[in-house]
C-alpha positions in Angstrom: 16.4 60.4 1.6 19.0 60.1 4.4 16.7 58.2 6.4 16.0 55.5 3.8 20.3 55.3 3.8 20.7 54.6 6.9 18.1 51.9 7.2 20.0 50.5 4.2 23.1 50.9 5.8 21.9 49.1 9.5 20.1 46.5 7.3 23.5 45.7 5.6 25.5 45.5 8.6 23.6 43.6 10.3 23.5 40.8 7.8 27.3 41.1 7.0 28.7 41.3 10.4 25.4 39.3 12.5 24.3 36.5 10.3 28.2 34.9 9.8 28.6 35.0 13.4 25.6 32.7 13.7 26.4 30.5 11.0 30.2 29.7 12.3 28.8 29.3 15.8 26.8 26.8 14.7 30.0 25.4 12.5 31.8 25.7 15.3 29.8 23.3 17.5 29.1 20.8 14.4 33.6 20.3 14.6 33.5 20.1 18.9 31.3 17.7 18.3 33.2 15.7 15.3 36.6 15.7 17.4 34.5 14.3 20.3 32.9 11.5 18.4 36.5 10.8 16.7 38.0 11.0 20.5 35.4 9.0 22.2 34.8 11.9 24.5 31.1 10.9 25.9 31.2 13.7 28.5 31.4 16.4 25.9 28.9 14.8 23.6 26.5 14.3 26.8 27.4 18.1 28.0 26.5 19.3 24.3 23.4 17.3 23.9 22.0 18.9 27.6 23.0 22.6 26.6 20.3 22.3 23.4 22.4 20.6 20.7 19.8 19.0 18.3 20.4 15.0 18.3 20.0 15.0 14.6 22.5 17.2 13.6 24.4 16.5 10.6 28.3 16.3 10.2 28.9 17.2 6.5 26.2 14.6 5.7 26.3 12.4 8.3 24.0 12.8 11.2 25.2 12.2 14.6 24.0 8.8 15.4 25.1 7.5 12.0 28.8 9.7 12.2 28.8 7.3 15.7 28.3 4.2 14.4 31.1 4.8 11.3 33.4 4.7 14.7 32.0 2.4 16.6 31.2 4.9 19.3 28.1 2.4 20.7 28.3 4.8 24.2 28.0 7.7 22.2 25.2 6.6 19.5 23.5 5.7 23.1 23.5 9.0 24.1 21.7 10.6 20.8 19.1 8.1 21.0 19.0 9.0 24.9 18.2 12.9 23.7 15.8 11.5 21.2 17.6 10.8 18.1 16.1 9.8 14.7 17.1 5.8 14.5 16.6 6.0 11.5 18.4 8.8 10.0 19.9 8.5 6.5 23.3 9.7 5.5 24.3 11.0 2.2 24.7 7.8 1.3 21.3 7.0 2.3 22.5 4.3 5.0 21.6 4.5 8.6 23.2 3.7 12.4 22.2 0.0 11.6 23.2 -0.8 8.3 26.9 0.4 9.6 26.9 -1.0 12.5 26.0 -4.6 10.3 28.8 -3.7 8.1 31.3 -3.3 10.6 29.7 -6.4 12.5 29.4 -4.4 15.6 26.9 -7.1 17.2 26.2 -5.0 20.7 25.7 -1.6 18.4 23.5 -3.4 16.1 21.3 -4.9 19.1 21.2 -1.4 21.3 19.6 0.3 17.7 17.3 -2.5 17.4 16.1 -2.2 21.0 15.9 1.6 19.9 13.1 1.0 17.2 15.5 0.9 14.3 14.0 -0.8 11.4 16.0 -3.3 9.9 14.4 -2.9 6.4 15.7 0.4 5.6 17.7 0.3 2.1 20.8 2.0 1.3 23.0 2.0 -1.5 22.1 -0.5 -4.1 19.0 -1.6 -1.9 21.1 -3.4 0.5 19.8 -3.8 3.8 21.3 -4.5 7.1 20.8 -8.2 6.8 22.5 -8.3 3.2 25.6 -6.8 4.6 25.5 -9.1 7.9 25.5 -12.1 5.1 28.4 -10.6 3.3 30.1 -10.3 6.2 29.2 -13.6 7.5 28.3 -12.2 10.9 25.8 -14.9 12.0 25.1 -13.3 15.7 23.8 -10.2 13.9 21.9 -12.1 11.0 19.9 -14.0 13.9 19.7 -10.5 15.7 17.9 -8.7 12.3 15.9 -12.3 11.8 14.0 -12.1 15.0 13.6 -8.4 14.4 11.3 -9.6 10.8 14.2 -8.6 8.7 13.1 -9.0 5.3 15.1 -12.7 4.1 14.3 -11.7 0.3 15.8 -8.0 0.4 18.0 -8.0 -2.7 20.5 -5.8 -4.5 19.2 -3.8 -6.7 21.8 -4.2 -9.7 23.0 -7.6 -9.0 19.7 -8.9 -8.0 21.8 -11.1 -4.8 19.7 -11.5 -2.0 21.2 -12.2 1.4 21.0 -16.4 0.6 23.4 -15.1 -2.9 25.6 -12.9 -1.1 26.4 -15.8 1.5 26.6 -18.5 -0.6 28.9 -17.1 -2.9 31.6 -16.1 0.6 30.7 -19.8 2.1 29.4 -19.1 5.0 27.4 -21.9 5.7 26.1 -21.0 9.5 24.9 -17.7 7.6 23.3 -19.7 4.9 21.6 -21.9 7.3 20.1 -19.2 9.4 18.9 -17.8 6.5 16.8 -21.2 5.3 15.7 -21.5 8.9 14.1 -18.6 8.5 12.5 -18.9 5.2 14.9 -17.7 2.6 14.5 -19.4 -0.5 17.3 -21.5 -1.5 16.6 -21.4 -5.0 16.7 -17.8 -5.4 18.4 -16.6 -8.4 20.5 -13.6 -9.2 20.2 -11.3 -12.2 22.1 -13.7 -14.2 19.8 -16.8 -13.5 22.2 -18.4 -11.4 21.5 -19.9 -8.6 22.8 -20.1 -5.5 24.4 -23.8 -6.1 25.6 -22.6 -9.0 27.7 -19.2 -7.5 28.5 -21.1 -4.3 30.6 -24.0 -6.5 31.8 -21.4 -8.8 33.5 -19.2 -6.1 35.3 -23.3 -4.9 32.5 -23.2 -1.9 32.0 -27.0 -2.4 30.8 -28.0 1.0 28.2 -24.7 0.7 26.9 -26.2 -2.3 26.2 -29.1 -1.0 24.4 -27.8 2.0 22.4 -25.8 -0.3 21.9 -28.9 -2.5 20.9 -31.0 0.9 18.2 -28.0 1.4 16.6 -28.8 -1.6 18.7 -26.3 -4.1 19.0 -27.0 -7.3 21.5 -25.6 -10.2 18.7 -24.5 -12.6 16.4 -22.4 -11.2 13.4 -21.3 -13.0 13.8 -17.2 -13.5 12.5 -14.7 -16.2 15.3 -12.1 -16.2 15.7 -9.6 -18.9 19.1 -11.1 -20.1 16.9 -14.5 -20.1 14.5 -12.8 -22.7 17.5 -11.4 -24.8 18.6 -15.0 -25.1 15.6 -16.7 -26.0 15.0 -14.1 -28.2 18.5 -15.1 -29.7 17.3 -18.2 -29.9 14.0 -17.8 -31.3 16.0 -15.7 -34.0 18.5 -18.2 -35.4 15.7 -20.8 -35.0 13.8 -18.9 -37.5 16.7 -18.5 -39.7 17.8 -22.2 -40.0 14.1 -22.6 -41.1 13.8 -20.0 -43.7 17.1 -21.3 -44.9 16.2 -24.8 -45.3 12.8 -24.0 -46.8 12.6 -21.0 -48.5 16.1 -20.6 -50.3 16.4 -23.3 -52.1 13.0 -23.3 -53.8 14.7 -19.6 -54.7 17.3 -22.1 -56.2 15.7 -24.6 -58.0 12.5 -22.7 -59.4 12.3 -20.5 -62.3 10.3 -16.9 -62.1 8.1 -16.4 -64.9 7.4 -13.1 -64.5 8.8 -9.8 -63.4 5.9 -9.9 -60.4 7.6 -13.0 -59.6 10.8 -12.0 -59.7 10.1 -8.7 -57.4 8.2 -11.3 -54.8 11.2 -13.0 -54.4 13.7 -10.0 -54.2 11.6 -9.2 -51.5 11.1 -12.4 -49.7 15.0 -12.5 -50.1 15.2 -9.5 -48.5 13.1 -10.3 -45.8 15.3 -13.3 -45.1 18.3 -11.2 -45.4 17.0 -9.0 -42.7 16.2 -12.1 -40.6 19.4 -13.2 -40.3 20.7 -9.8 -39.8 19.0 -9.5 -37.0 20.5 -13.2 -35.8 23.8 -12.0 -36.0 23.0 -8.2 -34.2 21.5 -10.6 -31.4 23.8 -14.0 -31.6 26.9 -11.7 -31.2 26.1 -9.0 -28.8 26.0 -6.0 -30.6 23.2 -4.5 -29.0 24.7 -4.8 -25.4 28.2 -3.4 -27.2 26.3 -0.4 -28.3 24.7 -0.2 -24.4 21.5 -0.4 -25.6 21.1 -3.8 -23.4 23.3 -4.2 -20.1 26.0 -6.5 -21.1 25.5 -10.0 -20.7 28.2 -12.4 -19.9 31.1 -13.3 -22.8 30.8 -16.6 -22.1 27.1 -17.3 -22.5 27.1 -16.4 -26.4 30.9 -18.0 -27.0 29.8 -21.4 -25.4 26.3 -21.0 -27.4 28.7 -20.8 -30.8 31.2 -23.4 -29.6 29.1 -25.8 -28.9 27.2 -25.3 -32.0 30.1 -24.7 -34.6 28.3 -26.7 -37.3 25.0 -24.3 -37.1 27.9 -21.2 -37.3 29.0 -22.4 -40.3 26.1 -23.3 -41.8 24.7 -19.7 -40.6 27.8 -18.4 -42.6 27.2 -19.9 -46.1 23.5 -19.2 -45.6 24.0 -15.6 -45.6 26.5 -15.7 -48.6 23.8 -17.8 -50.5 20.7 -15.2 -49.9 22.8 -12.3 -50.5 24.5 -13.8 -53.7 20.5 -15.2 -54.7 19.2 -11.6 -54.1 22.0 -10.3 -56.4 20.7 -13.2 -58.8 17.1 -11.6 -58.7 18.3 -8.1 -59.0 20.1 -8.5 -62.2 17.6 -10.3 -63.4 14.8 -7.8 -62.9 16.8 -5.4 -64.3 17.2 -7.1 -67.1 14.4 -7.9 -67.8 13.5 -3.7 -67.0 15.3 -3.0 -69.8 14.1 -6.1 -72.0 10.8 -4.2 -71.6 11.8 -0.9 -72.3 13.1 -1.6 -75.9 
């Protein structure tokens, strides 16, 4: 019995007392090196990198070679990749050495990782790669860097859908833009929106981009099949069918006379279905599903210029409801009239 307390008792000591002490050593080293980095002192990083310090050690996230480019330390990110660091190590951001490096527009830091193996396809937040944020910047040394390294010209955002050609366009920066159609990039490329890159170059004042991109063949109506491109044709589609049932089916509703109670329950239901028809026009016409996020939003002024420009339709679609809800009301009372008619 005493025995098994005292192994107890050395067990517990040792991982109270011995197991901290090796987990702030390690600490320990992890902040010499983060003031070194932050101080640009190469001889400590170099003396802790010979003494055994693994190259790919993280700083609260951040491994060393990306925590180097953040500060533009391009001597010291040259010494982890000396020891054998990962080029290509993420952050927790999921953005590596180069993708910094492009977004501060750090040209000789982007080239020495490049020379290193690192791959200029990796994609970080949102998808963007290191040529999407060497467009956005408008850094053309590095975009003709990543270009002859097979950077991907197509790489797009992920939410927005911009790929580097967008992004550039819609900053103006033309000798970006035409290192990028050099090199393949389509020029009628189109973001989430459908909007080309003629159309976001002019809309952001970028005249003289847009008509570089319009000498390169680019053209303000791109052909795309976006999701927001469906919801509007289906909006479309919708009030099309409405306008038709309206012209065709209400007033025969109107002008005929139901013989029957059959008949009169056929048309309380066709009126019904029309009723739900242009329900469903306005749900669509209007937004309602994107205000209820069941759709991303699109833009306001895509449905508002639809209506202005079409203000006759509107009030036509107006008194059409008001006539097939006011007709179904007609049939209802008549059917139950009739009902009780039958029942004396």
């Amino acid at each position: 019995m005493w025995l098994k307390w005292r192994l107890f008792f050395i067990v517990t000591l040792l991982t109270s007392v011995w197991v901290p002490h090796e987990v702030s050593g390690q600490d320990q080293m992890v902040a010499q090196l983060e003031k070194a980095i932050e101080k640009s002192d190469s001889t400590t990083v170099k003396n802790m990198l010979k003494k055994g310090l693994d190259p790919n050690v993280k700083i609260e996230g951040w491994p060393g070679i990306v925590f180097a480019a953040k500060l533009d330390q391009m001597q010291i990110a040259g010494l982890f990749i000396a020891e054998g660091a990962d080029v290509n190590a993420r952050n927790v951001f999921g953005e590596t050495a180069l993708i910094i490096a492009s977004y501060r527009e750090n040209t000789e830091l982007v080239r020495l990782l490049l020379v290193a193996g690192a791959d200029p396809d990796v994609k970080g937040q949102r998808s963007r790669t290191a040529l999407w944020y060497a467009a956005d910047k408008g850094s053309a040394p590095i975009v003709k860097l990543l270009l002859n390294r097979g950077a991907n010209v197509e790489a797009e955002d992920n939410k927005a859908g911009e790929t580097p050609l967008l992004i550039a366009s819609i900053k103006g920066h033309d000798a970006t833009i035409s290192l990028l159609i050099q090199h393949g990039a389509n020029v009628n490329a189109a973001n989430a929106d459908c909007r080309s890159a003629v159309i976001l170059a002019e809309r952001a004042g970028n005249l003289s981009t847009g008509a570089l991109l319009r000498a390169h063949g680019g053209k303000t109506k791109p052909f795309c099949f976006t999701k927001e491109q469906i919801v509007r044709s289906l909006r479309h589609a919708l009030l099309a069918v409405f306008y038709l049932a309206s012209v065709t089916a209400l007033p025969s509703f109107l002008l005929s006379k139901a013989e029957t109670s059959r008949q009169v329950r056929m048309r309380g239901w066709a009126c019904l279905f029309i009723i739900a028809i242009g329900a469903l026009g306005w749900v669509f016409q209007l937004g309602i599903l994107e205000r209820w996020g069941l759709l991303e939003h699109t833009e306001l002024d895509d449905w508002v210029y639809w209506l202005a420009l079409f203000t006759p339709l509107l009030v036509l679609f107006i008194i059409w409801t008001v006539l097939a809800f006011g007709l179904f009301a007609m049939l209802a009372t008549r059917y139950l009239k009739r009902g009780a008619l039958t029942k004396r």
